[in-house]
N, C-alpha and C positions, 0 to 999 in steps of 0.2 A: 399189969395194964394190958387191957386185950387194943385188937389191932381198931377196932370202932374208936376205944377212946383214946389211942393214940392219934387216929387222926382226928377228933377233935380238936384236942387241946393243942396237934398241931397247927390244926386251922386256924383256931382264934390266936396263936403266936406269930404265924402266918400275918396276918390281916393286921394287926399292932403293927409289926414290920414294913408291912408297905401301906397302912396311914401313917405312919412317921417318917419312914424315906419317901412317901408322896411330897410329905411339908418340905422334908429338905432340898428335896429334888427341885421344887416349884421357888425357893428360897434361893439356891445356888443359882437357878436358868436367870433369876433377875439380878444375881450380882454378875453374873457372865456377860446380860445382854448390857448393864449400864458400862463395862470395862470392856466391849467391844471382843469378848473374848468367846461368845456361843457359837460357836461353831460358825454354821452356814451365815449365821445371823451377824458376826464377827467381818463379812466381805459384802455385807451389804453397802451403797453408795453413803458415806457423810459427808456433809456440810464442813469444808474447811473453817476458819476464822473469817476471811472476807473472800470476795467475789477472784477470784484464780483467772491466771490467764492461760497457764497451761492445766490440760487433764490427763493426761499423759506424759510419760518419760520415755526417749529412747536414747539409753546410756551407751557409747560406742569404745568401750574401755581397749586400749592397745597396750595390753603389757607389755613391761621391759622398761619405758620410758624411751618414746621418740625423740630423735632430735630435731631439737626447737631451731638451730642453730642452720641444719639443710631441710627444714619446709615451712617454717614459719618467719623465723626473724633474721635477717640478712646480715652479716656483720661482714662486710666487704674491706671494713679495716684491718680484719686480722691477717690481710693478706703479707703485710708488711710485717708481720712479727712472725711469720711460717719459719719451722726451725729452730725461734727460740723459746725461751719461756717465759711464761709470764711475769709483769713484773714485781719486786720482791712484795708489796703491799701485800698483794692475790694472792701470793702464794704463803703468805704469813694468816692470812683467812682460810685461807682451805682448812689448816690444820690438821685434822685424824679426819674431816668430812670427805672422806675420797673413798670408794669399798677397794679402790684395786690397783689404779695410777699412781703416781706417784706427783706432788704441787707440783715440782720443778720440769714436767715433762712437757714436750715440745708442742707450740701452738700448731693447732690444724685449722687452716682456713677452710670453707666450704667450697666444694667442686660445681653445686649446683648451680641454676641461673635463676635469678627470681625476675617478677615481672608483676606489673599490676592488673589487677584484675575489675571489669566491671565498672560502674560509673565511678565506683565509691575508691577505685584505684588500691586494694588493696593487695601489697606484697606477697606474693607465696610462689613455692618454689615448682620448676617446673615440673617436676613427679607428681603432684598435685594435679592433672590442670583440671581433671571432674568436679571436683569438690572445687577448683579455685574458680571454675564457671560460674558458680553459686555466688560468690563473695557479696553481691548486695544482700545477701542472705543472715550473712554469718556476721558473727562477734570474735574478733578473732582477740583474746588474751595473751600479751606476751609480761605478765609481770607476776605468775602465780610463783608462788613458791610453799613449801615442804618442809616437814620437819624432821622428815625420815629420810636416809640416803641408801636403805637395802629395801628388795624388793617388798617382802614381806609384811615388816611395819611402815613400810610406803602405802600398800594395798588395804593394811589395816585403817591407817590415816585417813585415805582417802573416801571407804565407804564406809565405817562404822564410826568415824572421831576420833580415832585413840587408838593408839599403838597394843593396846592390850587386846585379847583373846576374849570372847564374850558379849562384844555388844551388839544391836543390832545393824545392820545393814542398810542404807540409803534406802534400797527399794522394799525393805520393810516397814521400816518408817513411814515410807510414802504409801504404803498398801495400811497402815494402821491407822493411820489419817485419813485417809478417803475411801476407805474401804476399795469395791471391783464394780466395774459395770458388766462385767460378764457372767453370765452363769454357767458355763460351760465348759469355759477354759480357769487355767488357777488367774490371781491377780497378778502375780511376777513370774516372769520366764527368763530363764536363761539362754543364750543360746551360744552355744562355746564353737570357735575354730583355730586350729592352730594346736600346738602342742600341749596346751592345758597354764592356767596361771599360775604364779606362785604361791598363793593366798587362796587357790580353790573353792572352796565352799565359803571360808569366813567374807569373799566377797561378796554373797546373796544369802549370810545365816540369817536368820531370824533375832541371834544372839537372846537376850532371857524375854522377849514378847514371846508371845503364843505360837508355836508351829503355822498356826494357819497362815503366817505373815511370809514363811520362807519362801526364796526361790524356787521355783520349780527348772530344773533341767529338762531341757527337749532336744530332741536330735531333730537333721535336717531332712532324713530320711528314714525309711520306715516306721515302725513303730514310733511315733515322739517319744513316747514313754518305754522306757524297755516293762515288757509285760503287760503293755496295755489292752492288747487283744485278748480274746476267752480262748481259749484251749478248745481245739477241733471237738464240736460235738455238745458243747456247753453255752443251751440258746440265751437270749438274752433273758425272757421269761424266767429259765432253772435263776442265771444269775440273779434277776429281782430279787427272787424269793432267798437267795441263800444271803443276800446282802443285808436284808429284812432279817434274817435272824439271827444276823453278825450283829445287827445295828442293837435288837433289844437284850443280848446280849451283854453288848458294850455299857448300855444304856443301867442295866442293872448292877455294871462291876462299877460302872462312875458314881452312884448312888452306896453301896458299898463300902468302898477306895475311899470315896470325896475327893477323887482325882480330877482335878477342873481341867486335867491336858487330854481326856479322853472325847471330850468335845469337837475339838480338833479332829481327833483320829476319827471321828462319826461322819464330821463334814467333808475329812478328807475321801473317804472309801463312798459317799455320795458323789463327791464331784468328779472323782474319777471313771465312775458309770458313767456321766453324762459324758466324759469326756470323749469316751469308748464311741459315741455314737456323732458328736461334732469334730473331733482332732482330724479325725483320716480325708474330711473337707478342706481344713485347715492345709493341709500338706498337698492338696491337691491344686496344683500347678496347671492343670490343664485349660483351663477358664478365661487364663488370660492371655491377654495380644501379646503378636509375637515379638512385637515392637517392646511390647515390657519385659518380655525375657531377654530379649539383645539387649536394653539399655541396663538392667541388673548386672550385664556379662556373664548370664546362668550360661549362654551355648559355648562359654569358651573357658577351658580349663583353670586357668589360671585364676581366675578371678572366680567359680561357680561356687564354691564353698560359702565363700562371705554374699556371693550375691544369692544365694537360695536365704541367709540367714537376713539380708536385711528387707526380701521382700517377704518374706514371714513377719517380720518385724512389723512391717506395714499392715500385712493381714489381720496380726494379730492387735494392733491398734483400733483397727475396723471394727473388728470384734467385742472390744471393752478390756482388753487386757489391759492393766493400769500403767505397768514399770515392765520393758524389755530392757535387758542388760545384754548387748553381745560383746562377750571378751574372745577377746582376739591374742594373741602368744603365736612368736614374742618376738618385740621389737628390743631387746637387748644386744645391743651389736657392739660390743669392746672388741670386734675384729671383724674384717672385713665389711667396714661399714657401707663400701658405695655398693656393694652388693646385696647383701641383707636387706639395706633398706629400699632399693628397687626393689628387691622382690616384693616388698610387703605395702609399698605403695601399689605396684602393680596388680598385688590381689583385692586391696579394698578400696583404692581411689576410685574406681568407674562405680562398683556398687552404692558407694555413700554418695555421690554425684546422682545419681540415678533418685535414691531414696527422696533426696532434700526434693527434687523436681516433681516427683510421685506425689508427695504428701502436700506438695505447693498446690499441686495441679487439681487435687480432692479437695480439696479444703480445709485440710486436717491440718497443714504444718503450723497455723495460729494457735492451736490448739495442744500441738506438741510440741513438747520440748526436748531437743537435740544436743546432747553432749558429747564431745567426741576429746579423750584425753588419752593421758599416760599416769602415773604415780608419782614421776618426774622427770628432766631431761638429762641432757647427759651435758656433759665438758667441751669445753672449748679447745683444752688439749688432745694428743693422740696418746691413745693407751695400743700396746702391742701385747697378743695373747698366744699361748699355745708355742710358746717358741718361733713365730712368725719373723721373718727378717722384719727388721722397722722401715718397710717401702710402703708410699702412698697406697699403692692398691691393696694390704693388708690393714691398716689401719683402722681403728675402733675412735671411741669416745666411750668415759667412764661415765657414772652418775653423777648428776647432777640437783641437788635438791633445791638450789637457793634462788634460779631464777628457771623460767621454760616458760612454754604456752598450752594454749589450748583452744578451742572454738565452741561457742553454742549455737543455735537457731532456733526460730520460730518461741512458742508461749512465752511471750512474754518480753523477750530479749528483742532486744535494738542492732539490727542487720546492718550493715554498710558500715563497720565500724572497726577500727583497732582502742581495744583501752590497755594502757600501760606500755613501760617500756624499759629497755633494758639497757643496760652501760658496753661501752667500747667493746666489752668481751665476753659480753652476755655471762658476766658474774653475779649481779645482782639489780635487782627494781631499780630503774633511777627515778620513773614516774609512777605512782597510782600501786604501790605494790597490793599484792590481791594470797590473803593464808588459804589453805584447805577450808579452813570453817567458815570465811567468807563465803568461799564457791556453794558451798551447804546450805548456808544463810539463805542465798540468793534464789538457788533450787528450789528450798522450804519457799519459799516467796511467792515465787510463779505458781505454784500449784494452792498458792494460798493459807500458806501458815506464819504466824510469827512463829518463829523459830524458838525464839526465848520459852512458847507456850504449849506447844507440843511434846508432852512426855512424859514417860513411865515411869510408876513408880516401885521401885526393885529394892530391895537390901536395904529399906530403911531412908532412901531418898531419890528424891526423883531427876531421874536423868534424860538426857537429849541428844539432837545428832552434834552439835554441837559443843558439847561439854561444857564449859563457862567461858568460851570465846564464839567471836563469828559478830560479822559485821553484813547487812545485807550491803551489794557494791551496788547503789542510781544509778551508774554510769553504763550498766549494763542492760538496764529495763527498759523498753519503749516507752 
């Protein structure tokens, strides 16, 4: 065969070739686009189930597990049993539920002062007072409870449903639901301060939905993206064009393959161009009054870290970002609790105070919705670590999964309110108790889903954030 009718006949193999991967090509884009999975076309805006009160989420996660005990719920009775322990009932319930105390260990009353706040007169403790300025605002829950008592499958619990490795993540869920309003920025961000969580990434995976659903990490400086700038020299024109030949590239190994996850990888390396040329706006602080940087507390060291992240937070709401998650690490203090936990008040209380008022003030905070938690609380006893003498000022609190709190605001939720409540020693619900898949329920709600009806189908059945529990709470809705 000479070299003329070798490329013939590889022409017309050629052309067979790409009329039959044209068919499957054009066949696959329409099963991607009905399962929300084509790429770019995958974070387009959807229509939830019914009319949403919130269209956004800003998730204010504080790993470790806060104590419920000094800033939310007051237990002024356990002053009277400081010293001993609890009594036999509680500590025949604890059972193996403790990671590190021991039942019989000595009741710790709270140091703090509480005070009411607001018309609606709600309790919280003075480390608080930014956020407790707000209180006609907030929803404050003291009756949630856990099923996990270690960090980890706490973290798992809390954002994917299920203590197992693999599922998706709250703000993928919610970005696979309602797709993004933005085009510029991704539809979930993270935005991490503090020493890092324990659950790292499986808090914003994607778990088996489509990549396009994941978390995106941003730093609060420089480059958001590590690599997001071009390389000294390399205009934005060269990059068009070499992304353009990355894309048809890709484009032909997904036709190929039959790889339906190369979709994703096409919209991801578009969106990050665009990003190249809106983020560095994004981070750009300069714009606004100086009265908004003092009330973030960006001019003052202490508090700059979380207040750079929660007025990104806002920016990035502005913008169409769907779900910000800032995780915050770590509020795990089994030693030295009145210290740790000042500190960790004193970095994030002025910033979330500031936020709720920011987003009041635009108009946005009907529209979003505010979570501010932990995984779970801790103990009403003291736990002693590290070899510390057992002196008040050393003192801890262990975990706690079977009662704590937590707060939401704005979309949707009903401000000026405490729902639930807790026993003499903050052991367990005595009013209104409220699971993890409740809180999930309620979340899916506000932004407009039945929960029951939102869900992928994987391995042969179709799953939710939810799992086969969750109850939406009324008592928490406007």
């Amino acid at each position: 065969m000479d070299w003329p009718q070798y490329q013939a006949v590889h022409s017309r193999r050629r052309f067979f070739e790409k009329f039959t991967s044209g068919i499957w090509l054009a066949a696959l884009s329409h099963v991607l686009r009905s399962e929300g999975r084509a790429g770019d076309e995958a974070l387009l805006p959807r229509k939830p189930h019914f009319t949403p009160k919130a269209r956004n989420v800003i998730f204010m996660f504080m790993e470790g597990g806060p104590s419920q005990i000094d800033l939310f719920d007051p237990k002024p009775q356990l002053v009277k049993y400081q010293g001993q322990p609890l009594p036999d009932s509680l500590i025949k319930a604890y059972g193996s539920k403790l990671a590190f105390a021991q039942p019989d260990s000595a009741v710790l009353p709270s140091g703090r002062i509480f005070k009411r706040w607001g018309q609606s007169g709600i309790e919280m403790s003075d480390w608080l007072p930014h956020i407790a300025s707000n209180a006609d605002d907030l929803c404050l829950i003291r009756s949630m409870h856990t099923d996990a008592f270690n960090h980890h499958p706490g973290q798992l619990l809390l954002f994917s449903g299920a203590t197992q490795f693999g599922r998706p993540s709250l703000g993928a869920w919610s970005v696979y639901g309602l797709g993004s309003e933005s085009q510029n920025l991704p539809a979930f961000v993270v935005l991490v301060s503090g020493r890092g969580t324990s659950g790292g990434v499986t808090n914003w995976t994607n778990g088996f939905l489509p990549s396009t659903y994941q978390g995106t990490v941003f730093r609060s400086s420089g480059d958001p993206i590590l690599y997001l700038s071009n390389p000294a020299g390399l205009s934005p024109k060269t990059q068009r064009v070499t992304l353009d030949a990355v894309k048809e590239l890709n484009e032909q190994h997904m036709v190929d393959s039959r790889d339906m996850a190369i979709a994703s990888r096409i919209a991801s390396y578009e969106l990050a161009f665009r990003m190249q040329t809106h983020a560095p706006d994004l981070l750009d602080f300069s714009k606004e009054p100086a009265g908004t940087i003092e009330d973030y507390g960006i001019n003052q060291e202490v508090s700059r870290p979380y207040g750079a992240n929660c007025l990104l937070a806002r920016r990035m709401i502005e913008r169409g970002v769907r779900f910000v998650l800032l995780a915050d690490a770590s509020w795990d203090d089994h030693s030295d609790l009145n210290e740790k936990l000042k500190k960790n008040c004193d970095r994030t209380d002025r910033p979330i105070g500031a936020l709720i008022r920011d987003l009041k003030q635009r108009g946005l905070l009907d529209s979003t919705l505010l979570v501010w938690c932990g995984e779970f609380g801790r103990t009403a006893m003291v736990e002693h670590r590290g070899g510390n003498a057992p002196t008040p000022e050393k003192a801890g609190r262990d975990h706690h999964p079977f009662a704590y709190s937590l707060w939401m605001a704005g979309g949707g939720i009903k401000g000026g309110r405490v729902v639930g409540k807790t026993d003499d020693f903050c052991f367990y619900p005595a009013e209104d108790p409220i699971h993890i898949h409740d809180l999930q329920a309620t979340i899916l709600h506000s932004l407009g889903f039945d929960h029951t009806r939102l869900t992928y189908r994987h391995m042969g059945r179709d799953f939710r954030l939810t799992d086969v529990g969750g109850n939406v709470v009324a008592k928490l809705l406007a």
